[in-house]
FILUMLUM-225708 format. One record per residue: residue number from 1; residue in three letters; z, x, y of N, C-alpha, C in turn. Coordinates in steps of 0.02 Angstrom, whole numbers, padded with zeros to 5 digits, m for minus. Atoms other than C-alpha are relative to their C-alpha. Layout:
BEGIN
<atom><num>NUM</num><residuo>ALA</residuo><n_z>Z</n_z><n_x>X</n_x><n_y>Y</n_y><ca_z>Z</ca_z><ca_x>X</ca_x><ca_y>Y</ca_y><c_z>Z</c_z><c_x>X</c_x><c_y>Y</c_y></atom>
...
END
This chain:
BEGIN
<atom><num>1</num><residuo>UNK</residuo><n_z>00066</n_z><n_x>00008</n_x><n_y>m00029</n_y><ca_z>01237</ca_z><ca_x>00249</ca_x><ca_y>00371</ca_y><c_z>m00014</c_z><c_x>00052</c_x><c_y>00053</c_y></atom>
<atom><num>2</num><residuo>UNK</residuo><n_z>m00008</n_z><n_x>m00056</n_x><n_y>m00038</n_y><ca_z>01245</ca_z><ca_x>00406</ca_x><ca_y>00462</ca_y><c_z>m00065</c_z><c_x>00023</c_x><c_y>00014</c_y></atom>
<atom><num>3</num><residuo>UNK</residuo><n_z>00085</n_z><n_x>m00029</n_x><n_y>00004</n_y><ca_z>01063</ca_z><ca_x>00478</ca_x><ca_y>00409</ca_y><c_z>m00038</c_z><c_x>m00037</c_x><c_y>00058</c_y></atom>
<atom><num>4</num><residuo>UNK</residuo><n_z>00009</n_z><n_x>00048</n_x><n_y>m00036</n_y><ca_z>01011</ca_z><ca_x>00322</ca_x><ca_y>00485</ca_y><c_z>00004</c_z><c_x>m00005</c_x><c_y>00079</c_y></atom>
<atom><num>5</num><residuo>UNK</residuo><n_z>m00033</n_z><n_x>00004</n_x><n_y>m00073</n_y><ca_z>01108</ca_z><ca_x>00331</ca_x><ca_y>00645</ca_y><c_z>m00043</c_z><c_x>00054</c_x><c_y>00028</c_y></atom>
<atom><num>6</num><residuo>UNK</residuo><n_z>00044</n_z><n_x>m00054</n_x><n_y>m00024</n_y><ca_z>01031</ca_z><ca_x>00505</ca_x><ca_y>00675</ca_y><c_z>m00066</c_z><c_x>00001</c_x><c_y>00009</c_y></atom>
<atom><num>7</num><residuo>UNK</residuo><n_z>00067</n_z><n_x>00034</n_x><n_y>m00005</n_y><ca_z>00843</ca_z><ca_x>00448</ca_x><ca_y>00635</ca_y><c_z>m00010</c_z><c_x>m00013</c_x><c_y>00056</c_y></atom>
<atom><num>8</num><residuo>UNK</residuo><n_z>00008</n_z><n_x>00048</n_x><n_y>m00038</n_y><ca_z>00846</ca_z><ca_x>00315</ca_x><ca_y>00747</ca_y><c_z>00030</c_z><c_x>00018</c_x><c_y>00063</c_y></atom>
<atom><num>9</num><residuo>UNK</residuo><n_z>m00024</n_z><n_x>00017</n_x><n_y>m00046</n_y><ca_z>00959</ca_z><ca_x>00376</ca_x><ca_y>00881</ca_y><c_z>m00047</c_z><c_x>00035</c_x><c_y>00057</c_y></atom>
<atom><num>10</num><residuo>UNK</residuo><n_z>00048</n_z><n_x>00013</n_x><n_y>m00064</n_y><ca_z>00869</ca_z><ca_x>00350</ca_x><ca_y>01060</ca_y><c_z>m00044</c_z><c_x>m00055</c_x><c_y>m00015</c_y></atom>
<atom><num>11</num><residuo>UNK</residuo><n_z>00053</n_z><n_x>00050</n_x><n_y>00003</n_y><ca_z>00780</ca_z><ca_x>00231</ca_x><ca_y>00995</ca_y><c_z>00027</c_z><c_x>m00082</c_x><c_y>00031</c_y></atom>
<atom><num>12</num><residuo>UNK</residuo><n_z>m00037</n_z><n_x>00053</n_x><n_y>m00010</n_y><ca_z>00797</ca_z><ca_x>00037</ca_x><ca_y>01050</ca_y><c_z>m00012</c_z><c_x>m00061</c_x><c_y>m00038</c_y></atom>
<atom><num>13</num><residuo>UNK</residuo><n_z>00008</n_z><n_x>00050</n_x><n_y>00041</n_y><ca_z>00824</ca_z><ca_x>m00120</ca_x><ca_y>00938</ca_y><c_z>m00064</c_z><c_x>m00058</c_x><c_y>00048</c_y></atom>
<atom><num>14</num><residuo>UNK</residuo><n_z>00086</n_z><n_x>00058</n_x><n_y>m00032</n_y><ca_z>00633</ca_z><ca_x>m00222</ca_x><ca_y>00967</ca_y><c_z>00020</c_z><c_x>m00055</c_x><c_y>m00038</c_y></atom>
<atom><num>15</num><residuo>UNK</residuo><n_z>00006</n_z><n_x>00044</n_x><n_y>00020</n_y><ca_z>00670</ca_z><ca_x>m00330</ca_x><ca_y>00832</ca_y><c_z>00045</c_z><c_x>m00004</c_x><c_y>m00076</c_y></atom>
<atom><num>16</num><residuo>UNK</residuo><n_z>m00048</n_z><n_x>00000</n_x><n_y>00040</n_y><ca_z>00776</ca_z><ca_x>m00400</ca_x><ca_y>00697</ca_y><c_z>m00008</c_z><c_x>m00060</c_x><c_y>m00050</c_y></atom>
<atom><num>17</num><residuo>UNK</residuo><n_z>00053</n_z><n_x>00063</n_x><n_y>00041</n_y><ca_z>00711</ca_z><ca_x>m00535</ca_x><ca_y>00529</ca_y><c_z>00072</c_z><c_x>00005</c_x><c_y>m00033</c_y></atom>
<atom><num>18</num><residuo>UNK</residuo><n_z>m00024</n_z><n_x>00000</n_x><n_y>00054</n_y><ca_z>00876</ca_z><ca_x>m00568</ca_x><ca_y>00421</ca_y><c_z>m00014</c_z><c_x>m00059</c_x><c_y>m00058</c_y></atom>
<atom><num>19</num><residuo>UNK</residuo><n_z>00028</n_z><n_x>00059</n_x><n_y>00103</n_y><ca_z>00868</ca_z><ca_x>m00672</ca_x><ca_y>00229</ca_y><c_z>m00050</c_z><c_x>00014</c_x><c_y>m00004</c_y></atom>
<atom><num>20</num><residuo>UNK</residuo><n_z>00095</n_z><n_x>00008</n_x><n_y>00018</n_y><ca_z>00668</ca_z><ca_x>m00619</ca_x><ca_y>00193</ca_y><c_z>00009</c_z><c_x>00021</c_x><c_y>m00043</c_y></atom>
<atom><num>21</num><residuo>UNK</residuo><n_z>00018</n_z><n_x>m00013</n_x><n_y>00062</n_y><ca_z>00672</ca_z><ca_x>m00623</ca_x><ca_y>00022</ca_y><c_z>00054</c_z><c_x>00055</c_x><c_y>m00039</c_y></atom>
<atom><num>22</num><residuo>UNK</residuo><n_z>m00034</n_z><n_x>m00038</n_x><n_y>00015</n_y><ca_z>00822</ca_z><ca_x>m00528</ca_x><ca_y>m00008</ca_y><c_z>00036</c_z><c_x>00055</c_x><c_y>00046</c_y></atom>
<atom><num>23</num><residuo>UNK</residuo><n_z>m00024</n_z><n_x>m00059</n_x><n_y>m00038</n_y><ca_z>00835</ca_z><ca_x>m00410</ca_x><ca_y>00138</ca_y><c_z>00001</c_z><c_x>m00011</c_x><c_y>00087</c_y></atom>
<atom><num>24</num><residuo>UNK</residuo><n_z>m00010</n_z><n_x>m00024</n_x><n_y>m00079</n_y><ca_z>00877</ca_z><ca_x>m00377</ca_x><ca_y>00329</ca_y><c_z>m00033</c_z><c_x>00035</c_x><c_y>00024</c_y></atom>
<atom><num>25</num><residuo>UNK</residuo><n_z>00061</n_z><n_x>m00037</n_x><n_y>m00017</n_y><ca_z>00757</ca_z><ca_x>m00301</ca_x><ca_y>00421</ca_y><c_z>00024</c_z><c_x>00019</c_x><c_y>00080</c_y></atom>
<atom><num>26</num><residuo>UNK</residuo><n_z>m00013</n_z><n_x>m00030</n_x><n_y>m00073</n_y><ca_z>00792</ca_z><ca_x>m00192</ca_x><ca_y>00589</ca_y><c_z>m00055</c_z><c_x>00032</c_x><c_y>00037</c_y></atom>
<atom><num>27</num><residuo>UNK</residuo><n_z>00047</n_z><n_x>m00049</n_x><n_y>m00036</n_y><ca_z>00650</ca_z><ca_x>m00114</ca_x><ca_y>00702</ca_y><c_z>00025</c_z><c_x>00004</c_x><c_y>00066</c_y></atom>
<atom><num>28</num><residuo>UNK</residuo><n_z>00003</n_z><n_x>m00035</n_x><n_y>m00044</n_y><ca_z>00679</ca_z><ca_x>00003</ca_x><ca_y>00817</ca_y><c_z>m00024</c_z><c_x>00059</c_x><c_y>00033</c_y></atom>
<atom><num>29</num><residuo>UNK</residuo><n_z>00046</n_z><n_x>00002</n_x><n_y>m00064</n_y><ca_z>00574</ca_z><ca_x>00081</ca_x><ca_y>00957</ca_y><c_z>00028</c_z><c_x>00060</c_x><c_y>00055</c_y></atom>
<atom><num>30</num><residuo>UNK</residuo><n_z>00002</n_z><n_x>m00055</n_x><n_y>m00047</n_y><ca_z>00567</ca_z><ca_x>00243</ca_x><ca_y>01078</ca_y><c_z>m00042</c_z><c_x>m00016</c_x><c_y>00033</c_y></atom>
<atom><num>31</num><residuo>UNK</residuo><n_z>00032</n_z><n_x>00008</n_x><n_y>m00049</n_y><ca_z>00474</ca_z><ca_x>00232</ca_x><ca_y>01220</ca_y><c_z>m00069</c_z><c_x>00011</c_x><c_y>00017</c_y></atom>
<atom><num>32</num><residuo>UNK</residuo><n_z>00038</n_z><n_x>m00040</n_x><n_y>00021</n_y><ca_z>00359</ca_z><ca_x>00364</ca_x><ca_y>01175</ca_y><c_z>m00053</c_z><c_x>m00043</c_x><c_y>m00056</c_y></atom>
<atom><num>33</num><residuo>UNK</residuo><n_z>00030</n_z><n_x>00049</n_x><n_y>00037</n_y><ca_z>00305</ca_z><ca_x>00242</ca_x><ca_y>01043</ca_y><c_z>00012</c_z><c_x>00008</c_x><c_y>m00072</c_y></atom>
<atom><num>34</num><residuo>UNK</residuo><n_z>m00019</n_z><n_x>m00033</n_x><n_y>00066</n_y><ca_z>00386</ca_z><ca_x>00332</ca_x><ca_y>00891</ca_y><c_z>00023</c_z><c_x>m00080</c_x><c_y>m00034</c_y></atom>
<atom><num>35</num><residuo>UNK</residuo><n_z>m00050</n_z><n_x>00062</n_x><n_y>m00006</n_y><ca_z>00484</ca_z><ca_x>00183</ca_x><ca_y>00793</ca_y><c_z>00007</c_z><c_x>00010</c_x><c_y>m00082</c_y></atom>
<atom><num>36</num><residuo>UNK</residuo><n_z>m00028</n_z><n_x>00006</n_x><n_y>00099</n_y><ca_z>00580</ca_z><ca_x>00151</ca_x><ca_y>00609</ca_y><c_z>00031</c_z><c_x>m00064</c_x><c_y>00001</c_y></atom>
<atom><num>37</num><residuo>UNK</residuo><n_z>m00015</n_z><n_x>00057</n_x><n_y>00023</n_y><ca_z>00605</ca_z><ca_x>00009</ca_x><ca_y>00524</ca_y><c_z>00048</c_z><c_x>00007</c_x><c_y>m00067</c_y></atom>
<atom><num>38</num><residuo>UNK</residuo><n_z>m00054</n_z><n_x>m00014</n_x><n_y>00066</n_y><ca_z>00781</ca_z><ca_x>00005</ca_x><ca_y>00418</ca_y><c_z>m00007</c_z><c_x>m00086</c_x><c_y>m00066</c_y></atom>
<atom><num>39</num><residuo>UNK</residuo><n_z>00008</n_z><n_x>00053</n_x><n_y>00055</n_y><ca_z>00765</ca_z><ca_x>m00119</ca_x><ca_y>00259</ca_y><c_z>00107</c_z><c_x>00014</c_x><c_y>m00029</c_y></atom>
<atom><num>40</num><residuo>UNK</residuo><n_z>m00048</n_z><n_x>m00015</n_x><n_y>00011</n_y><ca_z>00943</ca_z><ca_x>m00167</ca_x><ca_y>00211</ca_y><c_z>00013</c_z><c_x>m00063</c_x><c_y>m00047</c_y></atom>
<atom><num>41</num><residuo>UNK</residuo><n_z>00017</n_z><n_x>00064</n_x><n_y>00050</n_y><ca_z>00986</ca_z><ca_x>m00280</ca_x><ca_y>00056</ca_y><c_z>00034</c_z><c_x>m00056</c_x><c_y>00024</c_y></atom>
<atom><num>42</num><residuo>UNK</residuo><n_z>m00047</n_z><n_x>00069</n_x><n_y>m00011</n_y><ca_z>01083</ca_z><ca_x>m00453</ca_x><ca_y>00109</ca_y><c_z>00062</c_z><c_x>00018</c_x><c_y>m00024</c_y></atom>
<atom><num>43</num><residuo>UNK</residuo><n_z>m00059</n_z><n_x>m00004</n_x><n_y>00031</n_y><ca_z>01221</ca_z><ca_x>m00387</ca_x><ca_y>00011</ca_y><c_z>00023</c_z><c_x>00057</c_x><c_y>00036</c_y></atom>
<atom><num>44</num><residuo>UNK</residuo><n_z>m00009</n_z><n_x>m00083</n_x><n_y>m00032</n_y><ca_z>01222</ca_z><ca_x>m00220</ca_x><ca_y>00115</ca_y><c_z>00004</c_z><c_x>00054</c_x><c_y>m00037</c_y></atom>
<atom><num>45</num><residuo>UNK</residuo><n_z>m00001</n_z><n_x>m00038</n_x><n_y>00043</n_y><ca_z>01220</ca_z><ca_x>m00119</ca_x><ca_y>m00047</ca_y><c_z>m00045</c_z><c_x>00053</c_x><c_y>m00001</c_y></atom>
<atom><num>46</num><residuo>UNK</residuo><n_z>00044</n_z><n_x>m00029</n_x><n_y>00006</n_y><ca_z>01071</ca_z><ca_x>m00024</ca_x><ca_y>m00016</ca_y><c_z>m00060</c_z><c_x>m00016</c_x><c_y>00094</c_y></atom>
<atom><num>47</num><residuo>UNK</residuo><n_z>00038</n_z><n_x>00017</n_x><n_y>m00072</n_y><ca_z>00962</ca_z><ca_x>00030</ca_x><ca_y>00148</ca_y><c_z>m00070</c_z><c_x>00066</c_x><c_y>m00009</c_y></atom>
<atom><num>48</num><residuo>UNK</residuo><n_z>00088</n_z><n_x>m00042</n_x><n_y>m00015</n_y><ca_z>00771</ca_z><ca_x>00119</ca_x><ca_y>00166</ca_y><c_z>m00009</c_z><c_x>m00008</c_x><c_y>00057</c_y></atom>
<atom><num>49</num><residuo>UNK</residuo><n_z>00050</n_z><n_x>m00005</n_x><n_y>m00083</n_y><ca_z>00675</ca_z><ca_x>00152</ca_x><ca_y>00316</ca_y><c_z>m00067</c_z><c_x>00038</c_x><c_y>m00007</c_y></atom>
<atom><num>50</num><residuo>UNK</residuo><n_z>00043</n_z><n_x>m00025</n_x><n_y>m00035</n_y><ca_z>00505</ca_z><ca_x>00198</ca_x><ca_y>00353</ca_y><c_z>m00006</c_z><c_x>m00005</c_x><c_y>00086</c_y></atom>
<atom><num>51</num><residuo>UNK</residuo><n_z>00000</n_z><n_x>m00027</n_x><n_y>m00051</n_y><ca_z>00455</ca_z><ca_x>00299</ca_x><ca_y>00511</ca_y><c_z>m00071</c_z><c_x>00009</c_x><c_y>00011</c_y></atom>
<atom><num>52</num><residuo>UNK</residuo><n_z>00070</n_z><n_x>m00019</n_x><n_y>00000</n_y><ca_z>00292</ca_z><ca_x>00304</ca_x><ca_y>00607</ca_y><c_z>m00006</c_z><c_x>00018</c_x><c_y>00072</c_y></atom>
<atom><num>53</num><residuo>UNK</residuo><n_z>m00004</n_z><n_x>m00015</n_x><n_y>m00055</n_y><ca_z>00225</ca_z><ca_x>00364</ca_x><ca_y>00780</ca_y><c_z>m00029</c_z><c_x>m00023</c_x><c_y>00031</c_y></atom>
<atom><num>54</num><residuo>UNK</residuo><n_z>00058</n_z><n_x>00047</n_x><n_y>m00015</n_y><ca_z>00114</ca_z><ca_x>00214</ca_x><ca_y>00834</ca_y><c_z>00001</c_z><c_x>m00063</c_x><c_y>m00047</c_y></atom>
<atom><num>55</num><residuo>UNK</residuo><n_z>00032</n_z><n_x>00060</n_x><n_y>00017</n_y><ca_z>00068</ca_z><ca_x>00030</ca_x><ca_y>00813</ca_y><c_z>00061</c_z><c_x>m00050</c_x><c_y>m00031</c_y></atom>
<atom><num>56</num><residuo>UNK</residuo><n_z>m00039</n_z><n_x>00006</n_x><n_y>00018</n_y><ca_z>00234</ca_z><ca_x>m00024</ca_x><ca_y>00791</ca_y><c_z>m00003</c_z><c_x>m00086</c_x><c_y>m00012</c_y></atom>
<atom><num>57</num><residuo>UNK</residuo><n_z>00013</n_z><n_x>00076</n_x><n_y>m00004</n_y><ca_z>00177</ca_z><ca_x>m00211</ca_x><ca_y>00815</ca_y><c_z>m00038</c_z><c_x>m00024</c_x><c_y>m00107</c_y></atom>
<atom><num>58</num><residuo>UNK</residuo><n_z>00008</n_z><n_x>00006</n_x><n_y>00062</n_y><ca_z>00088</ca_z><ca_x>m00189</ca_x><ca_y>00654</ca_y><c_z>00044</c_z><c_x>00013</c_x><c_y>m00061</c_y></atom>
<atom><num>59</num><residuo>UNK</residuo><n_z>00011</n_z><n_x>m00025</n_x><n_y>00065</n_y><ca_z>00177</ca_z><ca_x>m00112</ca_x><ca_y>00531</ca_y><c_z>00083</c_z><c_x>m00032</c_x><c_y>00020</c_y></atom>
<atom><num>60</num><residuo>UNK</residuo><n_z>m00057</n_z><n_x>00079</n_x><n_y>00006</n_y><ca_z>00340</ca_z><ca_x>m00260</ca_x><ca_y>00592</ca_y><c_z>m00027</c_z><c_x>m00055</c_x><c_y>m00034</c_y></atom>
<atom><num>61</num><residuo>UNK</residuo><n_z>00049</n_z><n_x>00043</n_x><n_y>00044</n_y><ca_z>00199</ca_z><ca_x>m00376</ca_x><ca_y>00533</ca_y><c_z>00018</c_z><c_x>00004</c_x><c_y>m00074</c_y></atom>
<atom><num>62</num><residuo>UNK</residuo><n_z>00028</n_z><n_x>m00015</n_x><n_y>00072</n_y><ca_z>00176</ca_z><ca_x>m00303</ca_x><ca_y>00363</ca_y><c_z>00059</c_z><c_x>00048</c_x><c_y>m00015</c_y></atom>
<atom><num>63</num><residuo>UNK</residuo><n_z>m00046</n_z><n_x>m00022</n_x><n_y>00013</n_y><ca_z>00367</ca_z><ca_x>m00258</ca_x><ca_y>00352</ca_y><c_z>00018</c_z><c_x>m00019</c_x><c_y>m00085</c_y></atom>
<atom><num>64</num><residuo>UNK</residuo><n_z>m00010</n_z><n_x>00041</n_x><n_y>00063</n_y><ca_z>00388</ca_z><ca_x>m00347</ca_x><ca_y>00185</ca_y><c_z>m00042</c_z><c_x>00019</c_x><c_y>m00060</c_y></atom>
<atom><num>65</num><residuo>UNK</residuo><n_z>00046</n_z><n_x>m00031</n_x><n_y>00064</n_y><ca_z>00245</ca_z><ca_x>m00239</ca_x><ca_y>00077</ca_y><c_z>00003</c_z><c_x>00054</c_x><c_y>00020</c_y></atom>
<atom><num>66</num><residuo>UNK</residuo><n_z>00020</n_z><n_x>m00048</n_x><n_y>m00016</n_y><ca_z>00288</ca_z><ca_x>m00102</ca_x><ca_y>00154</ca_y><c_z>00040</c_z><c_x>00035</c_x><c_y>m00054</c_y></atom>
<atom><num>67</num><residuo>UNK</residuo><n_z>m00039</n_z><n_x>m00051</n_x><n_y>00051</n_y><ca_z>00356</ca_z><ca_x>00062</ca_x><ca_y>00047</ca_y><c_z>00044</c_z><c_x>00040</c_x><c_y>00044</c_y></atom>
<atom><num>68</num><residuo>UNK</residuo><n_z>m00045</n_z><n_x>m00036</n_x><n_y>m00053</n_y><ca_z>00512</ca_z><ca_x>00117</ca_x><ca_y>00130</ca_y><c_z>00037</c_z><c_x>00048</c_x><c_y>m00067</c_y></atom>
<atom><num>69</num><residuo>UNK</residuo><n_z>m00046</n_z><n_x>m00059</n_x><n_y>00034</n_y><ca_z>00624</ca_z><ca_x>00270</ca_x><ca_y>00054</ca_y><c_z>00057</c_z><c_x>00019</c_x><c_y>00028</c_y></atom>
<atom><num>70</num><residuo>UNK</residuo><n_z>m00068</n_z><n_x>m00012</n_x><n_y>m00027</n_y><ca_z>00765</ca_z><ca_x>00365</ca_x><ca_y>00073</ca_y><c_z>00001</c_z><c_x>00038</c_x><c_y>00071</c_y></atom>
<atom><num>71</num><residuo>UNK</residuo><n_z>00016</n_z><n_x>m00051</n_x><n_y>m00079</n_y><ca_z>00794</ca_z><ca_x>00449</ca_x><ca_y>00261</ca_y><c_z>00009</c_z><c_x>00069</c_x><c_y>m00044</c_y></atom>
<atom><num>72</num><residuo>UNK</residuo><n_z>00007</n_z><n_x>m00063</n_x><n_y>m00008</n_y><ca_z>00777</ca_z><ca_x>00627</ca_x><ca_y>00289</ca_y><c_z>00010</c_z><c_x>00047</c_x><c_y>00037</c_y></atom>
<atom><num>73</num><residuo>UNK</residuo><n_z>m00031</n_z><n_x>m00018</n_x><n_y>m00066</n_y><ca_z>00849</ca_z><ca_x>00739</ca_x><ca_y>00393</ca_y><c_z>m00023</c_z><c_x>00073</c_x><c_y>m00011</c_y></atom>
<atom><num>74</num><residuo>UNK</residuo><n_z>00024</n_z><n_x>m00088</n_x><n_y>m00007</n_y><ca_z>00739</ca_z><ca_x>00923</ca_x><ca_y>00406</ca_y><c_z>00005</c_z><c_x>00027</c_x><c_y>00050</c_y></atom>
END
């Protein structure tokens, strides 16, 4: 989970949903207001994240339709 680690690091755990329908859910939060949300399966076999730079209240809401992918590191 390395990609992951790098993403996210500085950021701080806001919030945390596990069992929803299959998956674990992590959001975490910069100050600045940046924030990513890691999707991880119950089984731990598999993990996504979307990343955004605002409204982080929303898009924890509407964690569960959201379209997450693979990280990215450019």
């Amino acid at each position: 989970m390395s990609k992951f680690t790098s993403i996210t690091k500085g950021m701080t755990i806001a919030d945390i949903a596990e069992g929803e329908s299959g998956y674990n859910y992590y959001g975490k939060i910069r100050t600045n207001g940046e924030w990513a949300i890691v999707r991880e399966t119950v089984a731990g076999t598999e993990y996504r994240i979307i990343i955004g730079a605002r409204d982080y209240s929303t898009a924890w809401a509407g964690r569960g339709s959201a379209s997450y992918g693979l990280p990215t590191i450019g």
